[in-house]
N, C-alpha and C positions, 0 to 999 in steps of 0.2 A: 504494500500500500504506500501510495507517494503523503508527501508531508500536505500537498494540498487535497487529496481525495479525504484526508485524517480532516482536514481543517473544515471541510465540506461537512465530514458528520457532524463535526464538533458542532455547528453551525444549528443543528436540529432545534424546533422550539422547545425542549426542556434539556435544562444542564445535567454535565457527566456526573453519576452517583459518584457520591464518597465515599459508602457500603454497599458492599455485594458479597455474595456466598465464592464468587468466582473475580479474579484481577482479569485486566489486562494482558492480552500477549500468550494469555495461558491457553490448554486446547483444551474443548468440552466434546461429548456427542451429547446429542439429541436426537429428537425424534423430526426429522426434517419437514416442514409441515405443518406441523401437531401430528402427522401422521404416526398413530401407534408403530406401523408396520412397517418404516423405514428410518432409518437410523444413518444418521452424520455425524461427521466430526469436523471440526474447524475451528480457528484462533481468534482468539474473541480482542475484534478491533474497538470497539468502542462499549460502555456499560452508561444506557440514560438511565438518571431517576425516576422513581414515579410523579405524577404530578394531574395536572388538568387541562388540558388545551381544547378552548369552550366550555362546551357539554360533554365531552368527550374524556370518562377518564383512562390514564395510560401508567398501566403498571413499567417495574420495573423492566427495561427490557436492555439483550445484547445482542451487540449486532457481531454474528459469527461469519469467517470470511468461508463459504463453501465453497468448493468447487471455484474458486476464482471470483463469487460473485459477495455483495454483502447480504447475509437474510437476520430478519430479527426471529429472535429467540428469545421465550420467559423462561423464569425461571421454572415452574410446572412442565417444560420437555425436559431442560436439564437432566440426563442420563447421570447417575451421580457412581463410579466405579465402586463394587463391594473392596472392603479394608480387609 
């Protein structure tokens, strides 16, 4: 990801969480989608806050780089590895 595609997310209407289960940089799977049935992995470029934009409210969400592309991800697909 170039410094301005970053700046572009950054740009989004609500600022980057402080707290999350997961940082920056790190890799996650999920369930690509929501889809139960198919399962991703990819390095989590950006983590928004929750917040309100409208009526519209927006959990916390991460935008994960798949397949080359950026998709958002909650924390409810988060695939979490057994310890």
């Amino acid at each position: 990801m170039t410094e301005a595609e970053y700046q572009s997310i950054k740009a989004a209407p609500l600022p980057e969480a402080k707290y999350a289960d997961h940082q920056v940089g790190e890799v996650i799977r999920s369930h690509a989608g929501g889809n139960p049935e198919q399962i991703a992995a990819g390095e989590i470029l950006f983590i928004q806050q929750t917040g309100q934009v409208g009526s519209v409210h927006t959990p916390l969400t991460y935008y994960v780089e798949v397949g080359g592309f950026p998709e958002c991800v909650w924390p409810t697909d988060v695939i979490e590895a057994p310890e």
